[in-house]
py3Dmol code that shows the C-alpha trace and the ligand (Angstrom):
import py3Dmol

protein = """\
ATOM      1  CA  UNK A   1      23.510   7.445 -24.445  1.00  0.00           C
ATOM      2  CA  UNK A   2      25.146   4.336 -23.688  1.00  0.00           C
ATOM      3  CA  UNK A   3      26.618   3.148 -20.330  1.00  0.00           C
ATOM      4  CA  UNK A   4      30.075   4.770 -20.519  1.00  0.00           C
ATOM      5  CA  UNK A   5      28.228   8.623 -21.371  1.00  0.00           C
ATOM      6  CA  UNK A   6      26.064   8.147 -18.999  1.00  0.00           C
ATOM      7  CA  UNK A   7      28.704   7.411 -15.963  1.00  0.00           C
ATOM      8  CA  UNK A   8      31.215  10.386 -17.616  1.00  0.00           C
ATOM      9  CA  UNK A   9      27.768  12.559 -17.675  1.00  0.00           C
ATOM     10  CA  UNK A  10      26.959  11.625 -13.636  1.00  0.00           C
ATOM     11  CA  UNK A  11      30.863  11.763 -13.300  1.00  0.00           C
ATOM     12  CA  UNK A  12      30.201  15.685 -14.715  1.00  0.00           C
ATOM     13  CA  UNK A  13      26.981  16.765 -12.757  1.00  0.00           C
ATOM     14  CA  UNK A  14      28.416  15.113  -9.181  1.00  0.00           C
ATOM     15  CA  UNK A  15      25.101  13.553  -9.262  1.00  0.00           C
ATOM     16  CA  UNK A  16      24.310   9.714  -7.643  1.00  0.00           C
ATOM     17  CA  UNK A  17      21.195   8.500  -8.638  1.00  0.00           C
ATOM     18  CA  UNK A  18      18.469   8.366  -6.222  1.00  0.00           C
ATOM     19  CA  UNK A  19      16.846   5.144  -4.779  1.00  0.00           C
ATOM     20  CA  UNK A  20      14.008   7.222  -3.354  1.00  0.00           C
ATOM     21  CA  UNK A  21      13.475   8.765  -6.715  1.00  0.00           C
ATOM     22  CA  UNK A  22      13.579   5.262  -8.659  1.00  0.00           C
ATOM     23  CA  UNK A  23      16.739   6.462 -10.966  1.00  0.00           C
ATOM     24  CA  UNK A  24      17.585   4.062 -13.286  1.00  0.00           C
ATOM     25  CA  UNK A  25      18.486   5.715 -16.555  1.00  0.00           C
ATOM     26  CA  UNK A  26      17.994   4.064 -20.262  1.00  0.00           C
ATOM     27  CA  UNK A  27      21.123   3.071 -21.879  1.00  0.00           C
ATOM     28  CA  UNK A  28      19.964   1.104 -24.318  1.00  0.00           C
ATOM     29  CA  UNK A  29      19.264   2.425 -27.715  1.00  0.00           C
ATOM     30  CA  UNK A  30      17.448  -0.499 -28.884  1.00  0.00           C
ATOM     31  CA  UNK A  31      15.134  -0.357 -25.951  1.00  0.00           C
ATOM     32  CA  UNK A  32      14.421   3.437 -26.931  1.00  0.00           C
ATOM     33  CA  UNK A  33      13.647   2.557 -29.902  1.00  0.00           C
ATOM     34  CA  UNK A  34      10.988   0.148 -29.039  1.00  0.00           C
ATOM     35  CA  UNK A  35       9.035   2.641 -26.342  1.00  0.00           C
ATOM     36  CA  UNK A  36       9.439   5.260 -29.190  1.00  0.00           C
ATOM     37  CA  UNK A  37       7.986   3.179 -32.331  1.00  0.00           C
ATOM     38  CA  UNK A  38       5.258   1.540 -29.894  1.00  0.00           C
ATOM     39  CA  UNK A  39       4.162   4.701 -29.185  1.00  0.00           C
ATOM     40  CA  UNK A  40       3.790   5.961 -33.009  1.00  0.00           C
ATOM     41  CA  UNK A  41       4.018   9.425 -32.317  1.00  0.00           C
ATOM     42  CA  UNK A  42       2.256  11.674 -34.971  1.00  0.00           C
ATOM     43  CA  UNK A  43       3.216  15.170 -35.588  1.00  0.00           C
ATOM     44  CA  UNK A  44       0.032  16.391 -34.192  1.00  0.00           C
ATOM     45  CA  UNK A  45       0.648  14.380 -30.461  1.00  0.00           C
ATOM     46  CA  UNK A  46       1.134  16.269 -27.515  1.00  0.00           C
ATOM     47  CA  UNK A  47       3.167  13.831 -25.249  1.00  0.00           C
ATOM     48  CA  UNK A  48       3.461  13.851 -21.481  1.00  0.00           C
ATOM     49  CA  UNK A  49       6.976  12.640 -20.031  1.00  0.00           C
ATOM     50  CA  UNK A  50       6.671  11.397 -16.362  1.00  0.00           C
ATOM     51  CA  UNK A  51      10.155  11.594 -14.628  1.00  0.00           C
ATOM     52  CA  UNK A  52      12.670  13.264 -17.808  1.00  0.00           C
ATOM     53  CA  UNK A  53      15.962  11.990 -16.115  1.00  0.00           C
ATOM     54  CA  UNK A  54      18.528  12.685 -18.487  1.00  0.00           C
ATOM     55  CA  UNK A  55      16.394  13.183 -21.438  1.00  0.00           C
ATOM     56  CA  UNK A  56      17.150   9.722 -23.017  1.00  0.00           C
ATOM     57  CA  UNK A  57      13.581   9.150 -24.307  1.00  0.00           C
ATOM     58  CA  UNK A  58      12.859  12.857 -23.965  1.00  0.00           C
ATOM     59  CA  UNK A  59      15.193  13.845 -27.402  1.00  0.00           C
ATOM     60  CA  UNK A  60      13.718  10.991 -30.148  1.00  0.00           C
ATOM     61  CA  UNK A  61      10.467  12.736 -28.503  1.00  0.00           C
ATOM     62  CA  UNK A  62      10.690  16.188 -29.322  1.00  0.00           C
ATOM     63  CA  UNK A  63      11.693  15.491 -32.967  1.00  0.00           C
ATOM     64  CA  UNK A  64       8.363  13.361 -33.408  1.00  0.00           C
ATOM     65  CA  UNK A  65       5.847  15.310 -31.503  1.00  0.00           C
ATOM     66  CA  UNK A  66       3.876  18.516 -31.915  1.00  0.00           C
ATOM     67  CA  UNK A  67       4.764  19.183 -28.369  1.00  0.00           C
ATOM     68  CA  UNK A  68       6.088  17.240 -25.043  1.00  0.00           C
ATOM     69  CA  UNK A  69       5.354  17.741 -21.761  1.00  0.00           C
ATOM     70  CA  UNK A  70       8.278  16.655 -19.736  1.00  0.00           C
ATOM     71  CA  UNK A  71       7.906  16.536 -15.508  1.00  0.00           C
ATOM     72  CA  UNK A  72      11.240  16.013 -13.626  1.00  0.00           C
ATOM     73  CA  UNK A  73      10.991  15.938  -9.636  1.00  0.00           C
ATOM     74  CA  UNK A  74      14.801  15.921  -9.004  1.00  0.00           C
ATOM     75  CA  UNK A  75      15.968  19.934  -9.569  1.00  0.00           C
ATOM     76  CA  UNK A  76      19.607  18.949 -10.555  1.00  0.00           C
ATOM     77  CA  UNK A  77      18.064  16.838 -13.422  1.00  0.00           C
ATOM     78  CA  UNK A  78      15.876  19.700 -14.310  1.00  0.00           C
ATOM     79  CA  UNK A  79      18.297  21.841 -14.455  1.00  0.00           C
ATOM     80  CA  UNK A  80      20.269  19.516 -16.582  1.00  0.00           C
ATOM     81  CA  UNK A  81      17.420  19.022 -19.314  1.00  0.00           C
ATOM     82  CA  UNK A  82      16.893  22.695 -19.319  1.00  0.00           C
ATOM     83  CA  UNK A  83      19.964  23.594 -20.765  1.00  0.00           C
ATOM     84  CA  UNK A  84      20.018  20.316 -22.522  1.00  0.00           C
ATOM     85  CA  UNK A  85      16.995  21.209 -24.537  1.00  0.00           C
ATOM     86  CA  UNK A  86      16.950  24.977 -24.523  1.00  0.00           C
ATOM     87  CA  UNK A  87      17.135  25.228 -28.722  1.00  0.00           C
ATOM     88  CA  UNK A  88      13.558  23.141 -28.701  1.00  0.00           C
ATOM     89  CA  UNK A  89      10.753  25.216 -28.411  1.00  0.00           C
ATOM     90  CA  UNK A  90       8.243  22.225 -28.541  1.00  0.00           C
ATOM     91  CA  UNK A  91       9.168  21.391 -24.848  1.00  0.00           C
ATOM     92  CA  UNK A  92       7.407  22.212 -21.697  1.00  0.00           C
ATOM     93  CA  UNK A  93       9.611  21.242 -18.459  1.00  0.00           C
ATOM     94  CA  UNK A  94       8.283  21.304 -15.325  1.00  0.00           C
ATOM     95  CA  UNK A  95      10.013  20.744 -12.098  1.00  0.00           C
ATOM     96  CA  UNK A  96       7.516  19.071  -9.831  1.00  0.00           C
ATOM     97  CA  UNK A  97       6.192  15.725  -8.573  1.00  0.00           C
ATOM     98  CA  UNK A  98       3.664  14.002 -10.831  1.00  0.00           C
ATOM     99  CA  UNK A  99       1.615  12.959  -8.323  1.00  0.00           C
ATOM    100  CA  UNK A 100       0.601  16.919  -7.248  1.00  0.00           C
ATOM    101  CA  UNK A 101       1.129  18.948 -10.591  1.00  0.00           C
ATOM    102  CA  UNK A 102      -2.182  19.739 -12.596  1.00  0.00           C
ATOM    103  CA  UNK A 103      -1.310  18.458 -15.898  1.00  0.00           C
ATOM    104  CA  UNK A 104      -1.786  19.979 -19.014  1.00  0.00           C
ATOM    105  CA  UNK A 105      -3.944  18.377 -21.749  1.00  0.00           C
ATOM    106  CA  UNK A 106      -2.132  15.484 -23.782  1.00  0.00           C
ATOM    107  CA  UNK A 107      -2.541  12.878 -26.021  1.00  0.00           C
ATOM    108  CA  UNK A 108       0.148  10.081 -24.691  1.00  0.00           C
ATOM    109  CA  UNK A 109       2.131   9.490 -21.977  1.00  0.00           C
ATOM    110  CA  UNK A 110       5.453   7.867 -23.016  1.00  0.00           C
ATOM    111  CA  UNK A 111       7.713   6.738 -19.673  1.00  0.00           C
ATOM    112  CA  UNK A 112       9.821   4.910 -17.840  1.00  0.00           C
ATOM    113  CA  UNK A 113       8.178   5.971 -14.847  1.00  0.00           C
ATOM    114  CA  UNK A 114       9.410   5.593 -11.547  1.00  0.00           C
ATOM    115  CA  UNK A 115       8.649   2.512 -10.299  1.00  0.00           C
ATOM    116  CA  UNK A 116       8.043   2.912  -6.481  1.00  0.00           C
ATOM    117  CA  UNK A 117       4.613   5.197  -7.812  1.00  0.00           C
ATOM    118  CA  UNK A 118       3.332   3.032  -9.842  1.00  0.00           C
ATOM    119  CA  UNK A 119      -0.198   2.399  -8.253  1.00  0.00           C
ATOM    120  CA  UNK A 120      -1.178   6.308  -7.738  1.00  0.00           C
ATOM    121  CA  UNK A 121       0.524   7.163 -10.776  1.00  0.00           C
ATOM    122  CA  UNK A 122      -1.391   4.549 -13.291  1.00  0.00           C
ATOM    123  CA  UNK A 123      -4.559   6.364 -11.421  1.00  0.00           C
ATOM    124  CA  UNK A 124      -3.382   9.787 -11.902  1.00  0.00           C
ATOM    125  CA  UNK A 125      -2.745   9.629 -15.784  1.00  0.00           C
ATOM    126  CA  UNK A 126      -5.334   6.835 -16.781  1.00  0.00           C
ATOM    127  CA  UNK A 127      -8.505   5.920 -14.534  1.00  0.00           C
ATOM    128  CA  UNK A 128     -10.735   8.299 -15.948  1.00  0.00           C
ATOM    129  CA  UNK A 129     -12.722   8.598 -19.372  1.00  0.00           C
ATOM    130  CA  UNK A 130     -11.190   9.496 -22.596  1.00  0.00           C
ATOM    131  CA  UNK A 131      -7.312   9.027 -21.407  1.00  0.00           C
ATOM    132  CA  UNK A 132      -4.631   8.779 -23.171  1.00  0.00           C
ATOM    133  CA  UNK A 133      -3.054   5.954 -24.672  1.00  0.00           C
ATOM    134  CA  UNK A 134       0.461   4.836 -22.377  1.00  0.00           C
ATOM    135  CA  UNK A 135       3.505   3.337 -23.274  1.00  0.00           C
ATOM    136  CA  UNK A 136       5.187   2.618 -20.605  1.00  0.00           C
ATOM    137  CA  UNK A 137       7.914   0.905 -18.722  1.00  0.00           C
ATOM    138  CA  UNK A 138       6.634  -0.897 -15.599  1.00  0.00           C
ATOM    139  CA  UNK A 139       7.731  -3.881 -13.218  1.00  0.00           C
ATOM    140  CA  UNK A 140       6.986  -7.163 -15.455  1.00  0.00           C
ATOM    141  CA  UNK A 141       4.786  -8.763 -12.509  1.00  0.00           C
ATOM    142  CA  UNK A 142       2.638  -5.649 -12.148  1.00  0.00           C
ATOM    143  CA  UNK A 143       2.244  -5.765 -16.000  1.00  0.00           C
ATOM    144  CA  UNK A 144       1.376  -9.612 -15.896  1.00  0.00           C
ATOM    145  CA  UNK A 145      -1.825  -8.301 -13.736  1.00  0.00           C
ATOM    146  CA  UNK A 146      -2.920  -5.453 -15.643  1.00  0.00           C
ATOM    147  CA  UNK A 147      -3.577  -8.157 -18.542  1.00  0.00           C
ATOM    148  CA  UNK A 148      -6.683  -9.965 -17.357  1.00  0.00           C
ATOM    149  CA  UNK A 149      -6.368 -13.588 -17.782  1.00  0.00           C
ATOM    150  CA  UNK A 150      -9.600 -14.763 -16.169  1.00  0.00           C
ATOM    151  CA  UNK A 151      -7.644 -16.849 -13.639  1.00  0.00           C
ATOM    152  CA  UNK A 152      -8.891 -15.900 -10.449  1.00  0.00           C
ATOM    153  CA  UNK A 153      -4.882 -16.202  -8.317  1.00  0.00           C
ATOM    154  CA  UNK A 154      -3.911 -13.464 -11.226  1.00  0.00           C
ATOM    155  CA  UNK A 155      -6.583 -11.024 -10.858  1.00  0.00           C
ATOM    156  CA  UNK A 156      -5.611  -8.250  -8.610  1.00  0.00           C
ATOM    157  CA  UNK A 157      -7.023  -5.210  -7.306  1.00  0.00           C
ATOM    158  CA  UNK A 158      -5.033  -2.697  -9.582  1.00  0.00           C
ATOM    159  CA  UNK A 159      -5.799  -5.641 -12.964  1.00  0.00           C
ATOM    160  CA  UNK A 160      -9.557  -4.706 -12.071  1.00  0.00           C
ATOM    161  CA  UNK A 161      -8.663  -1.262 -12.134  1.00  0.00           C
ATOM    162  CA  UNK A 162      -6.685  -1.047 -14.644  1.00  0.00           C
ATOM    163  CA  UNK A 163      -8.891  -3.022 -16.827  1.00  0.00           C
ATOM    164  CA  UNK A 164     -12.169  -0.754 -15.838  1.00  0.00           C
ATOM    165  CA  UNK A 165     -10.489   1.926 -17.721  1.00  0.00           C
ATOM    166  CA  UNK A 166      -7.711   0.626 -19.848  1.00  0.00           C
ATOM    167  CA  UNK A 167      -6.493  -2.323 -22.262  1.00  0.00           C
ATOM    168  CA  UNK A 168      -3.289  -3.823 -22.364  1.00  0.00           C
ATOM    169  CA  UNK A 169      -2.526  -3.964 -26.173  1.00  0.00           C
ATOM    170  CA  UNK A 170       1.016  -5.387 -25.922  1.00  0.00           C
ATOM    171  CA  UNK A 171       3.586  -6.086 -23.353  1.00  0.00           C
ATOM    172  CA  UNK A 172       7.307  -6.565 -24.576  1.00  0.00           C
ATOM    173  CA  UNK A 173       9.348  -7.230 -21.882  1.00  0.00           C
ATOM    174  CA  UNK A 174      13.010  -5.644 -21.711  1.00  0.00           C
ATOM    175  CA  UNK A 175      16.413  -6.533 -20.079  1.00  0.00           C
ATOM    176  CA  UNK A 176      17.093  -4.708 -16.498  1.00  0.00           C
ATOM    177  CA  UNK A 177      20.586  -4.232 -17.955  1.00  0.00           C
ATOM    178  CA  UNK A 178      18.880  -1.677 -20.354  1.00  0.00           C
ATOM    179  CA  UNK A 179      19.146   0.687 -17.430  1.00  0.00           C
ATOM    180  CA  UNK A 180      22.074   2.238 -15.146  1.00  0.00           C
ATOM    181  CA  UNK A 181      22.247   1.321 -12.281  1.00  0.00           C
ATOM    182  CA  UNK A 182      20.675  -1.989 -12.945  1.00  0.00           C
ATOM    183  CA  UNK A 183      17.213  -1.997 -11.298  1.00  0.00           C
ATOM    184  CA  UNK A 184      17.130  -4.896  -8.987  1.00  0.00           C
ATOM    185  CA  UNK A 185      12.930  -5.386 -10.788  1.00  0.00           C
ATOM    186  CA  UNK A 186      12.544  -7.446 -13.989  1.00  0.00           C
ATOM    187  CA  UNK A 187      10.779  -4.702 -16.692  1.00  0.00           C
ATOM    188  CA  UNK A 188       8.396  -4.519 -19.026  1.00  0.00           C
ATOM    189  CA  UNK A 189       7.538  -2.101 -21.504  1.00  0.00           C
ATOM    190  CA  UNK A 190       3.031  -1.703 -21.907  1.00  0.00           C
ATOM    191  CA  UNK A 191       1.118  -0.166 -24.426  1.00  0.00           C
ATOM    192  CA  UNK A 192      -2.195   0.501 -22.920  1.00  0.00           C
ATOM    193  CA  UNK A 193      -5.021   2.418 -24.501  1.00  0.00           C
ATOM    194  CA  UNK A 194      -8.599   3.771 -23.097  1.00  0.00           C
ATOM    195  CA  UNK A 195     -11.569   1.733 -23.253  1.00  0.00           C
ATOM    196  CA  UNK A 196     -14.469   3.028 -24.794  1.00  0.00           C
ATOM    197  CA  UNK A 197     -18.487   3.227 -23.025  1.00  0.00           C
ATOM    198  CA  UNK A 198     -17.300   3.710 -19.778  1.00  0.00           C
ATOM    199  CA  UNK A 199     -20.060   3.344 -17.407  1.00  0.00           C
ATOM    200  CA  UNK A 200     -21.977   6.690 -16.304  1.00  0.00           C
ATOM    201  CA  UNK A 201     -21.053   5.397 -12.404  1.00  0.00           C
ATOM    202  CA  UNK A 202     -17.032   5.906 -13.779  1.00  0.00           C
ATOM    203  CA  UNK A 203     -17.398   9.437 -14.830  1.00  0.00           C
ATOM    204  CA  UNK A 204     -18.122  11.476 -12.007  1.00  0.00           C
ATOM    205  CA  UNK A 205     -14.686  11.988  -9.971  1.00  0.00           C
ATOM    206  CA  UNK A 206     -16.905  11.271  -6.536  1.00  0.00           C
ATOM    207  CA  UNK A 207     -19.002   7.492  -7.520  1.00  0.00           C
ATOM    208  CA  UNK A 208     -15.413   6.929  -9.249  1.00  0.00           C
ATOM    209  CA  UNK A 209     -13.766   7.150  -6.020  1.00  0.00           C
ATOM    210  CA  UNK A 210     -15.841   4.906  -4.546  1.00  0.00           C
ATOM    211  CA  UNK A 211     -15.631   2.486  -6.951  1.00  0.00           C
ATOM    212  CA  UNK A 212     -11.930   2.715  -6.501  1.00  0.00           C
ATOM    213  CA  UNK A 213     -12.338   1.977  -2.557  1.00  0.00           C
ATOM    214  CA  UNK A 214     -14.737  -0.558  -3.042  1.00  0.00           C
ATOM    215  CA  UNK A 215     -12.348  -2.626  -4.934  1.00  0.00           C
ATOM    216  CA  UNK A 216      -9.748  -2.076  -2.681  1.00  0.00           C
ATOM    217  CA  UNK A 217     -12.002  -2.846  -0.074  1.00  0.00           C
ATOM    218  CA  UNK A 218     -13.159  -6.080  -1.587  1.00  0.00           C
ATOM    219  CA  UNK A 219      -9.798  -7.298  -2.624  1.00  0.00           C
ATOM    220  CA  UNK A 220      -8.062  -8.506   0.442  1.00  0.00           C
ATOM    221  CA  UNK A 221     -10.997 -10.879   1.085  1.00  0.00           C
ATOM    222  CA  UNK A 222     -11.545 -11.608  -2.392  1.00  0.00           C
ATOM    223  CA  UNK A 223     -11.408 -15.802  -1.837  1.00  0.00           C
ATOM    224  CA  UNK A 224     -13.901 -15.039   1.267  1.00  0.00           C
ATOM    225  CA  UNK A 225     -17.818 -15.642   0.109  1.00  0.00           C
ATOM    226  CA  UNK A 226     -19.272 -12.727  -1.169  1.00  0.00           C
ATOM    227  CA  UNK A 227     -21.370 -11.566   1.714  1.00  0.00           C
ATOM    228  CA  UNK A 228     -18.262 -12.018   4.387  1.00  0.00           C
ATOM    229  CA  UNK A 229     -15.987  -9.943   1.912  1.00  0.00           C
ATOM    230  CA  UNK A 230     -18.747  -7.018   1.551  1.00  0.00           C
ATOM    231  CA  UNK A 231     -19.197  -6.977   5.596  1.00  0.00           C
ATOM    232  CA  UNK A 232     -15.287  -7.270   6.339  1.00  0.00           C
ATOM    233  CA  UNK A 233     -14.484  -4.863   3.437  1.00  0.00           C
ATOM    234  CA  UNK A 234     -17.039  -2.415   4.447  1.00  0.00           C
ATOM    235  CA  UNK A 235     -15.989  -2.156   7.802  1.00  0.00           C
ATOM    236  CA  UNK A 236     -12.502  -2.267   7.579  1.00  0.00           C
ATOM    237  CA  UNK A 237     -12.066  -0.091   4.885  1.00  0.00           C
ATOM    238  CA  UNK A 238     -14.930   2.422   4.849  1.00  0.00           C
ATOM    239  CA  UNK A 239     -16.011   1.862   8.932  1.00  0.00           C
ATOM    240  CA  UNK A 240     -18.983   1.331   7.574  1.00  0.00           C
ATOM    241  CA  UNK A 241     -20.562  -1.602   9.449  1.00  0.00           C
ATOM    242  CA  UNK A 242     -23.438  -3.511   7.701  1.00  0.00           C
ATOM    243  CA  UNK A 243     -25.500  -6.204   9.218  1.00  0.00           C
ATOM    244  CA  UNK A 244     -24.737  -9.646   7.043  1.00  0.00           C
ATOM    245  CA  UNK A 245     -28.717 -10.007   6.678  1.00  0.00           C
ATOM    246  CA  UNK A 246     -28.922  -6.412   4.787  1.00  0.00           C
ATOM    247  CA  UNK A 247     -26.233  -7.926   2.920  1.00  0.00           C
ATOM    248  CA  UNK A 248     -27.521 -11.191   2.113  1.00  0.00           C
ATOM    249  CA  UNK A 249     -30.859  -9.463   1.302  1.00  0.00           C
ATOM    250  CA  UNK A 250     -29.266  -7.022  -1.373  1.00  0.00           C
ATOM    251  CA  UNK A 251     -26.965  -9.890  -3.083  1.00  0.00           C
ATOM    252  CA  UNK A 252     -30.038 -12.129  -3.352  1.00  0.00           C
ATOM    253  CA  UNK A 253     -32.283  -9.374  -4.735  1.00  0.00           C
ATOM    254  CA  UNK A 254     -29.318  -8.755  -7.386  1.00  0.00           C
ATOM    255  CA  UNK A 255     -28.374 -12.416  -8.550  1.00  0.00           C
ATOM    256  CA  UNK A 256     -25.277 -12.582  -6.612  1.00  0.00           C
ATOM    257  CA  UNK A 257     -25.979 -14.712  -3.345  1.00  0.00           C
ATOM    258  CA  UNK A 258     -23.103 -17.401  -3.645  1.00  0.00           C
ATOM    259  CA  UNK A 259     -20.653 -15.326  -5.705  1.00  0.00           C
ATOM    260  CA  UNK A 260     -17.277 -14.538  -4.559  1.00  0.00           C
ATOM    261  CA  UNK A 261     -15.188 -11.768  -5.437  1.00  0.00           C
ATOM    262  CA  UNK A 262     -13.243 -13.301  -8.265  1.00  0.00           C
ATOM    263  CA  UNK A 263     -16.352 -14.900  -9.585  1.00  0.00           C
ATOM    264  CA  UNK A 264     -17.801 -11.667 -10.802  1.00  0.00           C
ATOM    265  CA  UNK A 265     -16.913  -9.784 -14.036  1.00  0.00           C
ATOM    266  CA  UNK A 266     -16.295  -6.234 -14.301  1.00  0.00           C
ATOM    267  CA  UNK A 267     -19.449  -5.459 -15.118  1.00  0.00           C
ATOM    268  CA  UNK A 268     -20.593  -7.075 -11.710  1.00  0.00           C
ATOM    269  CA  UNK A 269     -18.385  -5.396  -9.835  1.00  0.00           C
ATOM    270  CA  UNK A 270     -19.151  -2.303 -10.830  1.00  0.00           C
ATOM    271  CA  UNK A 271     -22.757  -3.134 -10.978  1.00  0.00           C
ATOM    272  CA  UNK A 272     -21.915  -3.790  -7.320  1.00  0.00           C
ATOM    273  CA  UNK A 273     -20.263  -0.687  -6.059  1.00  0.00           C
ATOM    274  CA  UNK A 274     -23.269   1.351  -7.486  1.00  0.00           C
ATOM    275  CA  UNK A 275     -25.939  -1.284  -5.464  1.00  0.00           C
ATOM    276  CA  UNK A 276     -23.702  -0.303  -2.207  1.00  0.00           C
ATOM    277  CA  UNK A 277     -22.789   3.571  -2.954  1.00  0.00           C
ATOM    278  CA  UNK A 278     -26.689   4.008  -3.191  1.00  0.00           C
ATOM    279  CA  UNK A 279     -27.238   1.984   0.045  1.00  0.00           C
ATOM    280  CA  UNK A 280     -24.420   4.080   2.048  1.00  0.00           C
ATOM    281  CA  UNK A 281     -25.054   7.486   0.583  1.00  0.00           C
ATOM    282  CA  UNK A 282     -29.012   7.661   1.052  1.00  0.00           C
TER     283      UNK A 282
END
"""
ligand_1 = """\
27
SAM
N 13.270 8.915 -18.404
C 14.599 8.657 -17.901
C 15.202 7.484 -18.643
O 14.434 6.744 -19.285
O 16.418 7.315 -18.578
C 14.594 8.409 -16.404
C 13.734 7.265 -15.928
S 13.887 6.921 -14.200
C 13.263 5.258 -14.184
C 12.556 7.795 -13.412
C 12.696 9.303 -13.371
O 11.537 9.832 -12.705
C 13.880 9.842 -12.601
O 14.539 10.817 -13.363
C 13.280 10.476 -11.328
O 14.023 11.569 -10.818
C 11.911 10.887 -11.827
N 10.874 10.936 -10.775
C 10.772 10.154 -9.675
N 9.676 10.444 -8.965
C 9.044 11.440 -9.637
C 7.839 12.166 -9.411
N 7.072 11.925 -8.335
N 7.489 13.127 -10.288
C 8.260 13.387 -11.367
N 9.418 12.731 -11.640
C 9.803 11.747 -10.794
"""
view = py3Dmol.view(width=600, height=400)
view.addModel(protein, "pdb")
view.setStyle({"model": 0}, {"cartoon": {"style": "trace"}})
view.addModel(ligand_1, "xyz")
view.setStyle({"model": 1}, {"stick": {}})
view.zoomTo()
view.show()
């Protein structure tokens, strides 16, 4: 759909798009296009949708893949895609947040998700073992920092995150006027698939949690020496107050006694939150 079926469509359904919802729809074929071929859909895929809209990517979908999954929070947009897409049998809509519904198995999550969820949602579908491969539209800064550059200003919490679990295979970034309204963001369109050998730490849902906090809890202080960011992170994010001599002890018994945050590769860090999960779980 291009801009002027788009506004006739709203026009029809009395619908204004949603701030709160992040409802910017794709008018751009071109742009379609791209998520579409980057995500080289098989027959045999089972794709999840995150936030259907008006079905833009939704249709070149369901005539590539064995099945889509398609999750629409706003009910007037469900509604819409339900009669929309009532003679394809290889759909599944669900009305419901993202962030709460169980999902159903799939292979790859093709979206232009909405933007305001960005954080929770990238943990939701991908920080786990075996997940699917993404293609996704995302806010070009955030996607700058899922692609690990080894500076240390550019490495962020979520790049650590996201590159525990997942690699950024290509980023093509996309004109906001691709969307109605305009978003007021600058966009980018990921592909992202799973890493292999994640670390047995990683695969339990509880020691992943942790490692989660512990990165969040490291983060703010993450140009702070090692030792001050462990004792500040610990006890402003967990309340969990360590003496800096226990600390200094552990990081000198490991190899990491004049480290700092952004010093330390992924392995490290990791290495890390298991040292300090042991420590505050025993
Ligand atoms: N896929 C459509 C497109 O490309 O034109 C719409 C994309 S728009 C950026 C994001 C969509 O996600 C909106 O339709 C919005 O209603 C929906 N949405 C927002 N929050 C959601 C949530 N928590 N769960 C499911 N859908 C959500």
């Amino acid at each position: 759909m291009n801009k002027n079926q788009v506004l006739s469509l709203l026009n029809n359904l009395q619908f204004t798009p949603k701030k709160k919802y992040g409802q910017n729809f794709l008018i751009n074929e071109k742009v379609c296009h791209e998520i579409v071929t980057l995500a080289d859909i098989s027959p045999q895929d089972i794709v999840l949708e995150v936030g259907a809209g008006l079905g833009a990517l939704t249709k070149p979908l369901l005539t590539l893949a064995k099945k889509v999954i398609a999750i629409e929070i706003d009910p007037v947009l469900y509604n819409y895609l339900s009669n929309k897409f009532s003679n394809f049998d290889n759909l599944t809509l669900i009305n419901g947040d993202i962030l709460t519904t169980k999902l159903p198995p799939h292979d790859k999550v093709v979206s232009n998700i909405p933007y305001s969820i960005t954080g929770p949602l990238l943990e939701k579908l991908f920080y786990y073992e075996d997940s699917p491969i993404g293609v996704i539209t995302i806010e070009r800064t955030l996607a700058d920092k899922l692609i690990l550059h080894g500076e240390y200003k550019k490495i962020s919490r979520l790049g650590i995150i996201h590159g525990t679990f997942m690699r950024v295979e290509k980023k093509i970034d996309i004109p906001r006027h691709a969307f109605f309204p305009i978003p007021s963001i600058q966009l980018s369109i990921i592909k992202t698939v799973p890493k292999r050998g994640i670390p047995s730490f990683l695969l339990k849902k509880n020691t992943r949690k942790f490692y989660l906090d512990f990165i969040a809890a490291l983060f703010p202080y993450k140009n702070k020496s090692l030792i001050n960011a462990i004792h500040l992170g610990l006890k402003h994010h967990f309340k969990f107050t360590l003496e800096k001599d226990t600390i200094l002890i552990l990081l000198t018994q490991y190899g990491f006694k004049n480290c700092k945050v952004f010093n330390l590769s992924l392995d490290q860090l990791i290495q890390l939150s298991e040292i300090f999960y042991s420590l505050m779980n025993e």
